[in-house]
C-alpha positions in Angstrom: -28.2 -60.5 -54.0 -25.6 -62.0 -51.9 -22.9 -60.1 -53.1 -25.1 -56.7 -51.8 -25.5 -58.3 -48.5 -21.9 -59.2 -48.4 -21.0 -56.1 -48.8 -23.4 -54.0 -46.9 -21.6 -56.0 -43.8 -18.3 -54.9 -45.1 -18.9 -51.4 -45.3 -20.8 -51.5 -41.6 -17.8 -53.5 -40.8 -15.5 -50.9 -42.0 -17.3 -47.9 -40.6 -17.2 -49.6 -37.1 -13.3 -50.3 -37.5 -12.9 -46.8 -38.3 -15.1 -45.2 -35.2 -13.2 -47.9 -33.1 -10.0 -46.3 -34.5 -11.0 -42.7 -33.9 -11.7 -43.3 -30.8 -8.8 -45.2 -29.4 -6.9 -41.6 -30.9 -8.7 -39.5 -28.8 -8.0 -41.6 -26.1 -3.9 -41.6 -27.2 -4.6 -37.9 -27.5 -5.8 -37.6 -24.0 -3.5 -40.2 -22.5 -0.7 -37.8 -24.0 -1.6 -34.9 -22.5 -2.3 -36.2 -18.9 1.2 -37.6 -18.9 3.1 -34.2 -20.2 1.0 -32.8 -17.6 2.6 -34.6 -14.7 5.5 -34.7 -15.9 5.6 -30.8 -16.3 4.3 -30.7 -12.7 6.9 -33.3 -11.2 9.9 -30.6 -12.7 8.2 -27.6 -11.3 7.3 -29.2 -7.7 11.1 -30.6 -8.0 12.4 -27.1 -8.9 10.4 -25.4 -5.8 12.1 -27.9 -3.6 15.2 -26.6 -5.0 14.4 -23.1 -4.4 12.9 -23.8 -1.2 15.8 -25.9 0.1 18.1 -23.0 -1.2 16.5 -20.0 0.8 18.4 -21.8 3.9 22.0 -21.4 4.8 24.1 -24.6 6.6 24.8 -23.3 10.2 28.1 -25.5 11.7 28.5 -25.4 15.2 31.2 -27.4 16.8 31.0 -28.2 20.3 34.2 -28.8 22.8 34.1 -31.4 25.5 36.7 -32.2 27.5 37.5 -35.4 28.9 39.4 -37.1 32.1 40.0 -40.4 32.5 41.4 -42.4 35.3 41.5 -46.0 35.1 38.1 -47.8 34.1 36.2 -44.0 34.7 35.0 -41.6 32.2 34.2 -38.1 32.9 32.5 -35.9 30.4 32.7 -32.5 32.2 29.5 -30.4 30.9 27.9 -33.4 29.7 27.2 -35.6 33.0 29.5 -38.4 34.7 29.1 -41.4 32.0 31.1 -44.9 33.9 32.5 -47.9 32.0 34.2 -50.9 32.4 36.9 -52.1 30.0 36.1 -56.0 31.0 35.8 -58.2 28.2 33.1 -60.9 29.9 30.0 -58.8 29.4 29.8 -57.5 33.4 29.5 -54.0 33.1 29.9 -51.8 36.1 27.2 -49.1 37.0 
């Protein structure tokens, strides 16, 4: 008699181990499946920057200012008078 109740608790035992194990690979199955996902999506959103990015063309402009100096004065001609001082005790001059 105890041997029949002994193992009537295996075999529910062993039916909920196996239910347990089916279930945790459906959820392997799913986690699989989310992550190819995401990763498929991070290489197509990566390769539409790269297309995107691509439709443009660098534009280089330079730009020519001339200078005059006399003394402790800067002159940016184009630009605006910009004044300096060359002292090294932290006065500046305006």
């Amino acid at each position: 008699m105890d041997y029949e109740i002994h193992r009537e608790e295996m075999d529910r035992l062993k039916y909920s181990h196996e239910n347990e194990v089916a279930r945790l690979e459906r959820h392997n199955k799913r986690t699989f499946i989310f992550a190819l996902i995401v990763f498929i999506a991070l290489i197509l959103t990566n390769a539409g920057w790269i297309v995107h990015e691509s439709m443009y063309e660098d534009v280089v402009t330079t730009q020519t200012v001339t200078q005059e100096a006399s003394g402790n004065e800067i002159a940016l001609s184009g630009i605006g008078d910009i004044y300096g001082s060359s002292k090294t005790d932290g006065n500046t001059d305006n």
